[in-house]
C-alpha positions as CSV (number, residue, x, y, z in Angstrom):
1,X,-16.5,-225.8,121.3
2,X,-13.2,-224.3,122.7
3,X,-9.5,-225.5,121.5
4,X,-8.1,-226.6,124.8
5,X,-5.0,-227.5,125.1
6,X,-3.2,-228.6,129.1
7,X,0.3,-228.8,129.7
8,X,0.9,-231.8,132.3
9,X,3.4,-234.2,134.2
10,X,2.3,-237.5,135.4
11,X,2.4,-236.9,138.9
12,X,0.9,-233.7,138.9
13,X,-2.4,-233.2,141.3
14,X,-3.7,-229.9,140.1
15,X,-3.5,-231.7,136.3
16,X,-5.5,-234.2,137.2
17,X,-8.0,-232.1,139.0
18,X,-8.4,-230.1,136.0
19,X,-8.6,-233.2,133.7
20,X,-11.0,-234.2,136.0
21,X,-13.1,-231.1,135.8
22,X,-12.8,-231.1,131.9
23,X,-14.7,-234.5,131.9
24,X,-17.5,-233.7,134.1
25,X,-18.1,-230.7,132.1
26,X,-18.0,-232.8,128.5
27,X,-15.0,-230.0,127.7
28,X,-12.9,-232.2,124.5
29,X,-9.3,-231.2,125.3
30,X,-5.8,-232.5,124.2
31,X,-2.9,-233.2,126.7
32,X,0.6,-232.5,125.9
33,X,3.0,-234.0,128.4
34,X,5.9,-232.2,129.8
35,X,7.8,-234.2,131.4
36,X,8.2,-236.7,128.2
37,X,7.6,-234.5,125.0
38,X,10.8,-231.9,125.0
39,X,9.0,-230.1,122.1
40,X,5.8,-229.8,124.1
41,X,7.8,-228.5,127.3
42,X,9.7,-226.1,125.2
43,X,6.2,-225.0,123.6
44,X,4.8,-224.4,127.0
45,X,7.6,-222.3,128.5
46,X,7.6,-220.2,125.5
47,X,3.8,-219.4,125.5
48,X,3.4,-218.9,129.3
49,X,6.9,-218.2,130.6
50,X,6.6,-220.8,133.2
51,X,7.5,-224.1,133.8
52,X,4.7,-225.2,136.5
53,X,2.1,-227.5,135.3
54,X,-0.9,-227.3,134.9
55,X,-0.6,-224.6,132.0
56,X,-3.9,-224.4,130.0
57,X,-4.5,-222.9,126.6
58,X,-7.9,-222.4,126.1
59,X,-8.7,-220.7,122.6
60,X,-5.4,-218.5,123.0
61,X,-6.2,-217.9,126.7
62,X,-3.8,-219.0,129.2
63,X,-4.7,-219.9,132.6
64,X,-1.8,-221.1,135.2
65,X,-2.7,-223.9,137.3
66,X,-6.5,-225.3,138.3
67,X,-8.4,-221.9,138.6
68,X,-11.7,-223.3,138.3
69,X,-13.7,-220.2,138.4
70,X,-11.4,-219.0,135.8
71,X,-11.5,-222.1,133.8
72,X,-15.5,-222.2,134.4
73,X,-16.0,-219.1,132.4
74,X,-13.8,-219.2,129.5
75,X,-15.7,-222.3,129.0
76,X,-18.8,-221.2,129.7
77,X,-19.6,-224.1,132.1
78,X,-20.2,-224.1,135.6
């Protein structure tokens, strides 16, 4: 199973399609949010250079936003 890790804030849409599309798939994942956890925001700018959310680490892969065709294959799912 993958380490996935996504970046969020609370009122973000695209986060909670991807959370969304996580569950359907059975994909275990852990949530850091951004716009309470200053260590987690800092993490995430310095990994991806952004400060958008979603950011999602999958196994050392960053994807930026909800790509689900990207997300879909580093996962393996469809």
């Amino acid at each position: 199973m993958a380490n996935v890790t996504i970046y969020t804030t609370p009122t973000c849409i695209y986060c909670k399609m991807a959370k969304e599309f996580f569950k359907e798939n059975g994909v275990e994942y852990s949530e850091k949010n951004v716009a309470s956890d200053t260590q987690a925001r800092e993490e995430m700018i310095k990994k991806s250079n952004q400060m958008g959310v979603p950011v999602i680490d999958i196994d050392g892969e960053l994807t930026i936003g909800f790509d689900k065709e990207r997300l879909s294959a580093l996962l393996n799912v469809k």
